[in-house]
Structure formats: C-alpha cells, structure tokens
C-alpha positions as CSV (number, residue, x, y, z in Angstrom):
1,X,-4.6,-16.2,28.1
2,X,-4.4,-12.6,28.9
3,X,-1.4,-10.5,28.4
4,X,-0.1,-8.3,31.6
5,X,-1.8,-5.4,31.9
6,X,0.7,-2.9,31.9
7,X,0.0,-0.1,28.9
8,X,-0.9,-2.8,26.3
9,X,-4.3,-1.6,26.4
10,X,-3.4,1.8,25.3
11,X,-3.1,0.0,21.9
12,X,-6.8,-0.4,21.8
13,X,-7.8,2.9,22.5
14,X,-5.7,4.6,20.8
15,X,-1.9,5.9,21.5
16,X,-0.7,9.5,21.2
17,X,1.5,10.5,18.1
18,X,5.0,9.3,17.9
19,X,6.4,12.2,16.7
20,X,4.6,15.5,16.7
21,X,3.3,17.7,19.5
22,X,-0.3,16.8,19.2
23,X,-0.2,14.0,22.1
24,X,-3.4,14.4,23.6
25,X,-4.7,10.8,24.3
26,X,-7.8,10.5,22.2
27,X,-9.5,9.0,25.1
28,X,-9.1,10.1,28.6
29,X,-8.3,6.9,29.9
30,X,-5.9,6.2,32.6
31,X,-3.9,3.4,31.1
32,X,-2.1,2.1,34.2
33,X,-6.1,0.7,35.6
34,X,-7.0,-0.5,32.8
35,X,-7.7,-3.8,33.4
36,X,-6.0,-7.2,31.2
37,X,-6.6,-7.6,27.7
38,X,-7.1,-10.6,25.6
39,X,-4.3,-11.0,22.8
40,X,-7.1,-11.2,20.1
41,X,-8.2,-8.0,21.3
42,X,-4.7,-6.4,21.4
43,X,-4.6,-7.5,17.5
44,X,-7.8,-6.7,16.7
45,X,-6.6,-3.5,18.2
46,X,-3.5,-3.1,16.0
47,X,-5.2,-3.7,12.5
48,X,-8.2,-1.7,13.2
49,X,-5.2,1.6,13.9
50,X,-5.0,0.1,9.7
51,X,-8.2,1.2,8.7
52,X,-8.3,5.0,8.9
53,X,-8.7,6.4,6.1
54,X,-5.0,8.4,6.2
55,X,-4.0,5.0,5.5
56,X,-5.5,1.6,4.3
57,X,-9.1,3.0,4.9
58,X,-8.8,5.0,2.0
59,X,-5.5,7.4,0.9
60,X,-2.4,5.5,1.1
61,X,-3.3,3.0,-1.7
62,X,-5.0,5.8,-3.8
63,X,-1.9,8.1,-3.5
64,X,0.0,5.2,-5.0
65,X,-2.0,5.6,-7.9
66,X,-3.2,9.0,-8.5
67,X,-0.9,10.6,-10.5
68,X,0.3,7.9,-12.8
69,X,-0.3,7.3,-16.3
70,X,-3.3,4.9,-14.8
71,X,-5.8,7.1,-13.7
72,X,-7.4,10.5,-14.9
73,X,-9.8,12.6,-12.9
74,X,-13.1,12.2,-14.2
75,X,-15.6,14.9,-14.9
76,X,-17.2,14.5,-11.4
77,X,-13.6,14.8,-9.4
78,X,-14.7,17.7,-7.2
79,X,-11.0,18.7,-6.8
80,X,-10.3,15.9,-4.6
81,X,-6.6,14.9,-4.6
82,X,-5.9,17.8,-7.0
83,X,-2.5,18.1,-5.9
84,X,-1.6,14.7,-6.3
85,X,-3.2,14.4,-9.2
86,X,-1.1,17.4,-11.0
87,X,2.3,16.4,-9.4
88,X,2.5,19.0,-7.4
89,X,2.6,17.7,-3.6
90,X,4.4,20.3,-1.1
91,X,4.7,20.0,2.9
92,X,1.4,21.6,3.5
93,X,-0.8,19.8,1.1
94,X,0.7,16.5,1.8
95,X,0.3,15.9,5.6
96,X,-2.6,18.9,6.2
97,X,-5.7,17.2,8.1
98,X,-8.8,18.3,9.1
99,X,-7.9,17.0,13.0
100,X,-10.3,15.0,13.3
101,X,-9.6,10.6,14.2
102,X,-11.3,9.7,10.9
103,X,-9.0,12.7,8.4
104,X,-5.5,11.8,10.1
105,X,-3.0,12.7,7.4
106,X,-1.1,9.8,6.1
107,X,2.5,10.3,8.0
108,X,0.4,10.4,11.1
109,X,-2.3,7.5,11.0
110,X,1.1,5.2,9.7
111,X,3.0,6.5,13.1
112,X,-0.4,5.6,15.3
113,X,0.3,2.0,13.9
114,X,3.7,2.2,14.6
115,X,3.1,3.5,18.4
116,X,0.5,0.8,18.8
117,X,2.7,-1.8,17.7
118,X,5.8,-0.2,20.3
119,X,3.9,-0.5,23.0
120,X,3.0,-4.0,23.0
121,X,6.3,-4.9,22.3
122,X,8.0,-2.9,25.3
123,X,5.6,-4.5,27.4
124,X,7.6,-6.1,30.3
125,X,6.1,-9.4,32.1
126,X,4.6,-11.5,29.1
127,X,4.1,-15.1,29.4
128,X,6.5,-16.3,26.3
129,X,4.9,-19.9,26.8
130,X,1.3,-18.7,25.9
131,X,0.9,-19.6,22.3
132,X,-1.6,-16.6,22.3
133,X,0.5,-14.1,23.5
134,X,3.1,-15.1,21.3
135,X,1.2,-14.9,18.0
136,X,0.5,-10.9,19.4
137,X,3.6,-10.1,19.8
138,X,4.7,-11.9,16.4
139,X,1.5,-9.5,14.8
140,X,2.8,-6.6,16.8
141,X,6.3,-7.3,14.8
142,X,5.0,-7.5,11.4
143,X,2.7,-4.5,11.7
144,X,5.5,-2.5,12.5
145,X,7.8,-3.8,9.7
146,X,4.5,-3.0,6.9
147,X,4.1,0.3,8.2
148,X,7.8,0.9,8.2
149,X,8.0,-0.5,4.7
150,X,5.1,1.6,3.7
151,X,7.2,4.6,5.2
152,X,10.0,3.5,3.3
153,X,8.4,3.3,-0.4
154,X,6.7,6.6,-0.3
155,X,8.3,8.8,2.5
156,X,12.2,7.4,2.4
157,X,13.9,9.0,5.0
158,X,12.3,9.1,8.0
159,X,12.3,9.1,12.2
160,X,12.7,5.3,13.4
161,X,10.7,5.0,16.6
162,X,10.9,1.9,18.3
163,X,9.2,3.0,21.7
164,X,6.0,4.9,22.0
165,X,5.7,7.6,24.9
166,X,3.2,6.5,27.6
167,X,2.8,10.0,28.9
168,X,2.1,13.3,27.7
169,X,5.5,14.4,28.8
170,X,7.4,11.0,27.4
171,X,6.0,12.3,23.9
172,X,6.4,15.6,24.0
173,X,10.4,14.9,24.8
174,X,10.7,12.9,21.8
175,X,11.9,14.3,19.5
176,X,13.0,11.8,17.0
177,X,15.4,12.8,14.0
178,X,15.3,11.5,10.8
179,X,17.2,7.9,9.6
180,X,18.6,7.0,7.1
181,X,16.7,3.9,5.1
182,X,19.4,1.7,4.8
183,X,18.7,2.2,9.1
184,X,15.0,1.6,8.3
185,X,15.3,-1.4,6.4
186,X,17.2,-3.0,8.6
187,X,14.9,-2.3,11.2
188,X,12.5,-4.4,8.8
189,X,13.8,-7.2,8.6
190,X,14.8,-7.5,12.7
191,X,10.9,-7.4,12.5
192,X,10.1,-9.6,10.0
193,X,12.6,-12.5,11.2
194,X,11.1,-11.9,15.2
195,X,7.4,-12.0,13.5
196,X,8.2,-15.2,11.6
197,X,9.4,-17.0,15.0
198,X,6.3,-15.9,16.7
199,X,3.2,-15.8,14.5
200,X,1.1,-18.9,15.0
201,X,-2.2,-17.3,12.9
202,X,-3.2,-19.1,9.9
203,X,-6.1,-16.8,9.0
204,X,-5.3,-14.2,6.0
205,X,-7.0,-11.6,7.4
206,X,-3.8,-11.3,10.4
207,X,-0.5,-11.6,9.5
208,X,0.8,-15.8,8.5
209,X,4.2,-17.0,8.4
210,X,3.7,-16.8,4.7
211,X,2.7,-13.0,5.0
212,X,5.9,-12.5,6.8
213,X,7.7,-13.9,4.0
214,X,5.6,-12.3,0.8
215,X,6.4,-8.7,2.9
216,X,10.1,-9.8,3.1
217,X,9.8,-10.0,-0.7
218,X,8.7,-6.8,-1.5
219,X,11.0,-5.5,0.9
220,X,13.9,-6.7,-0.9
221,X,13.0,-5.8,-4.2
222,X,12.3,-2.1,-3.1
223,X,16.2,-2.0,-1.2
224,X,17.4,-2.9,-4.9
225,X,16.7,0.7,-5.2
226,X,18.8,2.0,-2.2
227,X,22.0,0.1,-2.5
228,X,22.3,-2.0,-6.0
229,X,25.1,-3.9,-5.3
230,X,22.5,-6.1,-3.4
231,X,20.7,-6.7,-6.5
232,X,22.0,-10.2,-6.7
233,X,21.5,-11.3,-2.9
234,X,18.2,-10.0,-2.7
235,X,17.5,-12.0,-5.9
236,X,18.2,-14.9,-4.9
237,X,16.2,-14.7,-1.8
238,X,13.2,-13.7,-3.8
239,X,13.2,-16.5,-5.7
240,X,13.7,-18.8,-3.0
241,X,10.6,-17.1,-1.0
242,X,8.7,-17.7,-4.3
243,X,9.3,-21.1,-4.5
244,X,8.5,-21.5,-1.5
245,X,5.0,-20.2,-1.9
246,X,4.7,-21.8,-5.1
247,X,3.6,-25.0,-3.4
248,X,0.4,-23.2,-1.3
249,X,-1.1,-20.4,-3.3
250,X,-2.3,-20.5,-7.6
251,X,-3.7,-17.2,-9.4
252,X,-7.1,-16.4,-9.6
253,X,-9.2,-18.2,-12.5
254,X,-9.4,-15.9,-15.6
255,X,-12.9,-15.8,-15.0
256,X,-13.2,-15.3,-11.4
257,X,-11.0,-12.0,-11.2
258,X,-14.1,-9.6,-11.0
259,X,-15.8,-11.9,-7.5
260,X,-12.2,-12.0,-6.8
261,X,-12.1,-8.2,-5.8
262,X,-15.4,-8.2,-4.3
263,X,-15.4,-11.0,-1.7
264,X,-12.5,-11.7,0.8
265,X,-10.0,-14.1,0.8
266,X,-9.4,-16.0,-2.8
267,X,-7.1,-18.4,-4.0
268,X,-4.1,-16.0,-4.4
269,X,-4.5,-14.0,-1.0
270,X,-1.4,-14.0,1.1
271,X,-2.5,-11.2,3.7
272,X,-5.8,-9.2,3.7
273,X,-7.3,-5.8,5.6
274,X,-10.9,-7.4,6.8
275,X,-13.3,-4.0,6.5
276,X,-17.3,-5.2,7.5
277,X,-20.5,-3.2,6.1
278,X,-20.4,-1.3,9.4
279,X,-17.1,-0.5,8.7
280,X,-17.9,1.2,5.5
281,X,-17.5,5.5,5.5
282,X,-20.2,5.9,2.8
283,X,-18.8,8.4,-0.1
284,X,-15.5,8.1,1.2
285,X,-15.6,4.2,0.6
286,X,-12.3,3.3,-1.2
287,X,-14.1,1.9,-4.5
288,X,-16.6,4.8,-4.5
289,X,-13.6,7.3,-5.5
290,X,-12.9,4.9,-8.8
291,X,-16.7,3.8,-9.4
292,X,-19.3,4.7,-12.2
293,X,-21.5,7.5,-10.8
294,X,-24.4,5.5,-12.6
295,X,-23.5,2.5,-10.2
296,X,-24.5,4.7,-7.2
297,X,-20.6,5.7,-6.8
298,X,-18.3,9.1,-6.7
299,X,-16.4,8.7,-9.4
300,X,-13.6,11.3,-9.3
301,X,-10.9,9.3,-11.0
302,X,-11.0,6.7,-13.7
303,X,-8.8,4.8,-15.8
304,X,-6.8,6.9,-18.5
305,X,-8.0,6.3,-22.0
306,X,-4.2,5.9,-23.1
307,X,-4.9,2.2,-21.7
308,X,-7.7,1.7,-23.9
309,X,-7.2,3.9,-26.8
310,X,-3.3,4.7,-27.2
311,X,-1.8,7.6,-29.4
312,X,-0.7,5.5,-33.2
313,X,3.1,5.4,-31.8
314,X,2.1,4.4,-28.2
315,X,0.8,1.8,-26.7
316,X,0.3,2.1,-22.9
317,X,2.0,-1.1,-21.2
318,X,2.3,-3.2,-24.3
319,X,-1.9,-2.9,-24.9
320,X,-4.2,-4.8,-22.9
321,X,-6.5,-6.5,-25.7
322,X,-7.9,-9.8,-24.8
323,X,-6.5,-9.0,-21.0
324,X,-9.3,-9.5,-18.4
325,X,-7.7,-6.8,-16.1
326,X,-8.8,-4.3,-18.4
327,X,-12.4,-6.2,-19.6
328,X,-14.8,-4.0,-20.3
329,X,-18.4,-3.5,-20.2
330,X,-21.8,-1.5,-20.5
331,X,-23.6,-3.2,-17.5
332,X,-22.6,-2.5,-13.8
333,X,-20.8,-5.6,-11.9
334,X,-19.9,-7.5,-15.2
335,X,-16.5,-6.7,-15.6
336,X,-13.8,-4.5,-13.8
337,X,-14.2,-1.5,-16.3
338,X,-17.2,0.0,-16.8
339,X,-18.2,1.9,-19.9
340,X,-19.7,5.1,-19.9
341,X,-20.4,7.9,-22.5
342,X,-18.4,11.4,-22.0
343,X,-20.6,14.4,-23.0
344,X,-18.6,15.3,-26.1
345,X,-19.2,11.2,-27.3
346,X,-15.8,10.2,-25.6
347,X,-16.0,6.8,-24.5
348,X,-15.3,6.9,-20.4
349,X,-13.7,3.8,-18.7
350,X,-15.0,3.6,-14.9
351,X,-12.9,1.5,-12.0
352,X,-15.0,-1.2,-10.9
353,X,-12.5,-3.4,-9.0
354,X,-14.0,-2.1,-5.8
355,X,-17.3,-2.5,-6.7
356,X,-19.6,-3.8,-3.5
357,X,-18.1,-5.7,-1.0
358,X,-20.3,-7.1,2.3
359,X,-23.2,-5.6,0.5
360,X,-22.3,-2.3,0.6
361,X,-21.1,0.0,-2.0
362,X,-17.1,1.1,-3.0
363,X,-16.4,-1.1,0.1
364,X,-13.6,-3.5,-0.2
365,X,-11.4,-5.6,1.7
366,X,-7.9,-4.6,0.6
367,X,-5.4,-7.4,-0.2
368,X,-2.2,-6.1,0.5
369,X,-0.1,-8.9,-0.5
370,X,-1.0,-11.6,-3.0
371,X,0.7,-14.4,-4.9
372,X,0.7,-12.6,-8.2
373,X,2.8,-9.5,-6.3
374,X,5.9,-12.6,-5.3
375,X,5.6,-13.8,-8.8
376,X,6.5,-10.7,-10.9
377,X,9.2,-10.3,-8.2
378,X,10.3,-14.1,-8.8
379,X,10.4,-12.7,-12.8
380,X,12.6,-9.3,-12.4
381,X,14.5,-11.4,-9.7
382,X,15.3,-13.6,-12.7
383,X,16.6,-11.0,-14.8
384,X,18.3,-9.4,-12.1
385,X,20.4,-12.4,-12.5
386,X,20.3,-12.4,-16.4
387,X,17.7,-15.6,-16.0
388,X,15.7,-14.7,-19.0
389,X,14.0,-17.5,-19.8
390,X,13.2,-18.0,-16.1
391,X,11.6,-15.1,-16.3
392,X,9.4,-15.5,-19.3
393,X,8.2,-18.2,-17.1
394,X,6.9,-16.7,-14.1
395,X,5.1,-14.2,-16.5
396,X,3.9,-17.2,-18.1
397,X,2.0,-18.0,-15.7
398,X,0.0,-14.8,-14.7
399,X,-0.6,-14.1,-17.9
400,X,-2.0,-17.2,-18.9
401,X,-4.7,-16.5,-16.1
402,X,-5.0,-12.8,-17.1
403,X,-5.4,-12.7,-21.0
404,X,-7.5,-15.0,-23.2
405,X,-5.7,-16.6,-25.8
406,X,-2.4,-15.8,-24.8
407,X,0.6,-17.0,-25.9
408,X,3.6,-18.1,-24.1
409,X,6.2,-16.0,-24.9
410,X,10.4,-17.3,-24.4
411,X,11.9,-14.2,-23.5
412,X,11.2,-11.0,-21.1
413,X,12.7,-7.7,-20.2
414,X,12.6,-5.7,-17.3
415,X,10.6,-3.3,-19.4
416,X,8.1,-6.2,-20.0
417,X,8.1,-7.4,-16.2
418,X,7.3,-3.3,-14.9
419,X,4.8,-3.2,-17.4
420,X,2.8,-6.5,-16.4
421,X,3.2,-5.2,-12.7
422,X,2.0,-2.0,-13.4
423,X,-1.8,-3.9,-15.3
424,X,-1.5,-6.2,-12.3
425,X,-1.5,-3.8,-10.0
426,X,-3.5,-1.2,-11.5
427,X,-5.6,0.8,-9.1
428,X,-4.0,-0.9,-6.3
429,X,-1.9,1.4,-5.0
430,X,1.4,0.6,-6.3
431,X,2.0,2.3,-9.4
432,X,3.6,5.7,-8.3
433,X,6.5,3.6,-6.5
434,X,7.2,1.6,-8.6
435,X,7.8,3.7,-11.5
436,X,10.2,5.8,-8.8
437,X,11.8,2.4,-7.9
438,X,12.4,1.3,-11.3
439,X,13.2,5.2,-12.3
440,X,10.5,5.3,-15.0
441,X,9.4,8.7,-15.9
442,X,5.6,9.4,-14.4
443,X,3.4,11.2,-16.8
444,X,0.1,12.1,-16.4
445,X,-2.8,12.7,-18.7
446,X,-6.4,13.7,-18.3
447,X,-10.0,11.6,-19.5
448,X,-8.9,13.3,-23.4
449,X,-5.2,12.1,-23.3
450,X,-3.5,14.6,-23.0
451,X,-0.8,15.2,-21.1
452,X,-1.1,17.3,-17.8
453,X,2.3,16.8,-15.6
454,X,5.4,14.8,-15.7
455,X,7.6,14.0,-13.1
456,X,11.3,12.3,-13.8
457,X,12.2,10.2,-10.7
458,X,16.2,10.7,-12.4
459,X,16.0,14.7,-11.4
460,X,17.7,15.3,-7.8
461,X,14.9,17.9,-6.3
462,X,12.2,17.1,-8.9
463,X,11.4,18.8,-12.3
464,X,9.8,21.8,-11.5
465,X,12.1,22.6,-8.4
466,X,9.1,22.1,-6.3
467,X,10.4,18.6,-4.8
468,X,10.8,15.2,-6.1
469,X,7.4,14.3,-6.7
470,X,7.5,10.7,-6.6
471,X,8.3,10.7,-2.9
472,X,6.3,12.5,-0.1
473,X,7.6,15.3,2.1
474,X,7.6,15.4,5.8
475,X,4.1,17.0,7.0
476,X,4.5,21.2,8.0
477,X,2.9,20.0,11.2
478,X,5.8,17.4,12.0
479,X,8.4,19.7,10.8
480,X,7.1,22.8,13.3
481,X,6.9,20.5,15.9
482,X,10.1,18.5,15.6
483,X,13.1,21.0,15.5
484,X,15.6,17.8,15.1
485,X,14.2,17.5,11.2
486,X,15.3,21.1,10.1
487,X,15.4,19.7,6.6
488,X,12.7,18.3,4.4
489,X,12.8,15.4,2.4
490,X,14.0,15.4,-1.7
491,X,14.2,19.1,-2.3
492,X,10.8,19.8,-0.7
C-alpha cells in the first residue's frame, strides 16, 4: 500500500515556500532517503499543513470576520487584529510574521498547502490500481483546489503554482508571476473534477465525493463575481449539486445547534478540519479570541450590539428575535451568545460558538463546508434565475430549524438570501467576502454602535486610497522577494 518514495515524504515534513526566498527546509532532511510512506500518512500530512494558525488554525476564518458589521472588539482586545479590525490592511501588516512555523502569515501557510499538495501530485511511479493511493492523490487534488479557492475569495489575483521546488535552488529560481483568476478558477475545477474521480474516503474529516461537490458550489457562486454572464450556468449547476445532496445530509435540530459547534461531525457536516486537545495552542485557540473572559477565555472581539440592539431605522439583517443563532444567555455553555455586563451597564454579547471542544477550551473542529452553506446557494441560485418562490423555499427550510415560531414566507430577495447567509455564517469566517462578492458596503462599529470604518467594495482602490480593503494585498516579504509581481493587488 505504500506510495513510491520519491519526494512525497517532503509533504510530511514540511516543504519550502512556493514563492518567496525563504526556502530553507524546516527540517534538515534529505528527502531523496527517506524511506516509503503510507498514503494515510501522506494525507494526514496534507491536512495537518491546514492547521497552522496563518490559516485554519486560527486567522483565515477570523479575517473573514473581523471587520464586518458582525463583530466589535471587546474591552479586553489587547490590539490584536487592529488593522483589520479598522479597515485599514496594507502590505506590511497583512503578510508580516513573527518567522516562526506556528506565526506563518496567511499567504504563506496557504502556499505550504499548496506545495505539499504539488508534490504528491508530480510524483512519478504511483500504482494507479491501489485504491489507497488513489484516494491520496484525489485528497492531494482537492486540497489544492480549497486553498486555491481560499486564495481566490480573499487575495484574487495571484501566482498559480502547480509544481513545488524540491531543492533550494528549484525554489529560489521560481519566480512565479501573478494570474489572473479567471486562470485560477479554472485551475479549480481541473482539481475538483480529478479529486472527484479519485477520492474513495467516506469520513468528513478528509475530503468525500460530496466535499468535492459542496467546494464546487461555493466555487461557482464566488466566479458569479468575476465574469457575470455565467450567472445562469453556474446556477444551474448549483442547484443541481444541491439536489443532489439533498437526499444525504438535513440541518441541524433547532435545539442541537449549540453541541452542534462543540462536538465533531453533525448531521449537516459535509467536510471538517479534525483539531484534538493536544492539538489545542492555549490562548490562541480559535474560540478563545470570541469567548466570555468569565468562561476562562480571551475575549478580544464579540458580536456587535447592532445585532441585538439596532438604531430605531435599522435593523441589522432583518433582526434576529426568536432566531437560535443569536440565543442568548447569562450562564456559560447554554446558548451561543453569552451575556455579560459592560462597565458603563451596556449589555455585552460574548461568541460562544467555539466554546470547548475535546475538553479543552476555545478549541474547535472547524467545519468548512456544511449543508446549510449549498442551501443558501441553491436559494440565490434560484433568483439568479428569477426562481423566487424556489427560493423562498430553500430558505424555508433553514429557517424553520434556525428560528422558533417561524413562518414560511412565499417570496425572497437577494437582499434577504445575503442577509440569512451572513446570521448563518456569523463568526465563521465568511462575512467579509461575501459582502465584497455581493458588493455590499462593509461598515464597522465598536461594543457602543458606533460606527468606526467603512469600506465600499464599488470604489476601484478602496475609500481611503489606502487599498481596497475587502481584498488582501500581496505580503512586502513576497513582493521583495519576487521581482515578477512589481504591482500589488487593488490599489495597495
């Protein structure tokens, strides 16, 4: 069952960057002894180049939401994610790391997946008729197509490597420029189409056939964005996926979304990050960032209180009364808000979605792609097409296992779908690109209400002339280092 053992076991201890100048190996191995490698290894290998905290460990889903009308810095913040936090992201404070393996910066801990991934699928001499080894190279494809869709949503243009150095010299030469996304994206789905012929795993915590196909969605809505006039196309093939799903996974009970968060798996999970107790970095735990400080936790950001307690002319979202996203609560691991009281009597709403997981605090194993993510895409798919009713199905559903006493309602608009994404989705890491995607104005207010920064995803450049905020520029480091991207991205 092992795989040939040419540099495939550079995967599991780590490649050298794809694209900048720091290519020392980060172990001093010499690849070409090392010895063969079980394919559930090599995998394991892949997903655990997931977990640093540049990127699924911790940042990437917290950028997505940190500096959006969802979350205000709490009075504990201790400056972290300032920048994001106020809008104001530039090449040096987006991309800056300490240099150490567990502070990558998030351009470079997404291109260590990426090399990982390249190198097990420019391996030469696999046995194709090993079901194994076929299911690795199917998980090597979808890797690659998540982290370049991940690339795609929150850096846009950027350098498409499809072969990873295996020397010093190899990576020091390449010196990749950047691509266009419509390049990108189609890179995607050559990945996603080879992972869905070779994936074999049934498990959500690796890639499934159905992961392959719930990634494809989100992939197609987000190219909506780049080229419109495949609105319809991509529409159709989202509702198709989503019927096709329909038939294996339901939403999660009203009543079970709180456990839901905490344990692994659930009902609704399509694809999963698995993160153990020993996995867990303490402070820095995902959940500890959002979590009541009276719950043991860091607490730097919290929910806005425009969620809770809107301006008389504005409701955040459409209100979330009676809507168990937003349930809150006075005792710790009730509810997925916890209540708190300000010092000046303010009432402060604490993120408890990441409570404990695997006994240990602000851990939590992050479910990257659920039912409930194809349905809402099934919805605006619908109207897309100018399917309303359709539409006001599929939301329907979720909200009939999100908000007691609801309603059915017999009519949606996009406005309505984007806003029942955006509660969905709260503190999941999605929020900032979507609101670029759907070209909604981000503002951003502090634990008071009031309004701090505002970003307009319409403005070429960005509002303040200091880059288009709701995308991220190319790292300084990668921009020294690589003299074929002379230009940064959106104004930056």
């Amino acid at each position: 069952m092992k795989l040939y053992k040419i540099l495939v076991g550079a995967a599991l201890v780590g490649a050298m960057s794809s694209c900048t100048l720091d290519v020392e190996p980060q172990q001093n191995v010499d690849i070409e002894n090392i010895e063969t490698v079980q394919p559930s290894d090599l995998i394991g290998g892949l997903y655990n180049r997931m977990q640093e905290l540049g990127y699924y460990g911790r940042n990437f889903n917290l950028y997505g939401d940190i500096g959006t009308d969802l979350v205000s810095a709490g009075p504990n913040d201790g400056g972290r994610f300032q920048d994001h936090y106020n809008l104001r992201k530039n090449f040096t404070t987006v991309g800056a790391d300490t240099g150490t393996e567990d502070d990558k910066n998030t351009f470079d801990a997404i291109y260590e997946v990426i090399s990982n991934a390249n190198l097990i699928l420019q391996t030469e001499g696999l046995d194709l008729d090993d079901s194994e080894v076929k299911n690795a190279i199917g998980q090597a494809h979808f890797i690659r197509a998540f982290a370049y869709s991940d690339l795609l949503k929150s850096f846009g243009n950027v350098p498409l490597v499809v072969t990873a150095p295996t020397t010093v010299e190899e990576a020091v030469a390449q010196k990749p420029e950047l691509n266009d996304r419509s390049d990108i994206f189609a890179q995607v789905y050559a990945d996603l189409d080879n992972a869905a012929k070779y994936i074999s795993n049934t498990t959500k915590i690796n890639a499934t056939v159905d992961a392959v196909k719930a990634l494809r969605v989100r992939v197609l809505l987000f190219e909506v964005e780049l080229n419109s006039s495949k609105a319809t196309a991509n529409a159709d093939e989202i509702i198709t996926i989503a019927n096709e799903l329909a038939g294996t996974y339901v939403l999660t009970p009203i009543d079970k979304l709180f456990d839901y968060y905490q344990g692994e798996g659930g009902v609704e999970t399509i694809f999963e990050l698995k993160f153990a107790s020993n996995q867990g970095r303490g402070s820095n735990n995902y959940g500890n960032i959002y979590g009541a400080p009276e719950a043991g936790m860091y607490g730097a950001y919290l929910a806005s209180p425009l969620l809770f307690h809107a301006h008389p002319d504005t409701v955040l979202l459409g209100g979330v009364v009676n809507d168990a996203r937003f349930e809150s609560s006075e005792e710790v691991g009730k509810t997925l808000i916890y209540e708190s009281e300000d010092t000046d009597g303010s009432t402060l709403h604490w993120i408890m979605k990441y409570y404990s997981h695997d006994n240990t605090i602000g851990l939590t194993s992050p479910k990257l792609l659920r039912y409930a993510e194809v349905l809402l895409a099934k919805a605006e798919a619908h109207l897309l097409k100018g399917e309303t009713a359709l539409a006001a199905e599929a939301i329907n559903k979720l909200r009939r296992n999100r908000i007691q006493n609801y309603t059915d309602v017999t009519t949606v608009t996009l406005q309505d779908v984007w806003n029942e994404t955006a509660k969905e989705f709260a503190f999941e890491g999605h929020r900032m690109w979507d609101l670029r995607r759907t070209n909604q104005k981000v503002i951003v207010s502090d634990r008071k209400g009031v309004e701090i920064a505002t970003e307009d995803p319409a403005v070429d450049g960005g509002v303040n002339n200091g880059g288009q905020q709701t995308w991220f520029p190319i790292p300084e480091r990668e921009m020294l280092a690589n003299p074929s991207i002379p230009v940064n991205n959106w104004g930056y």
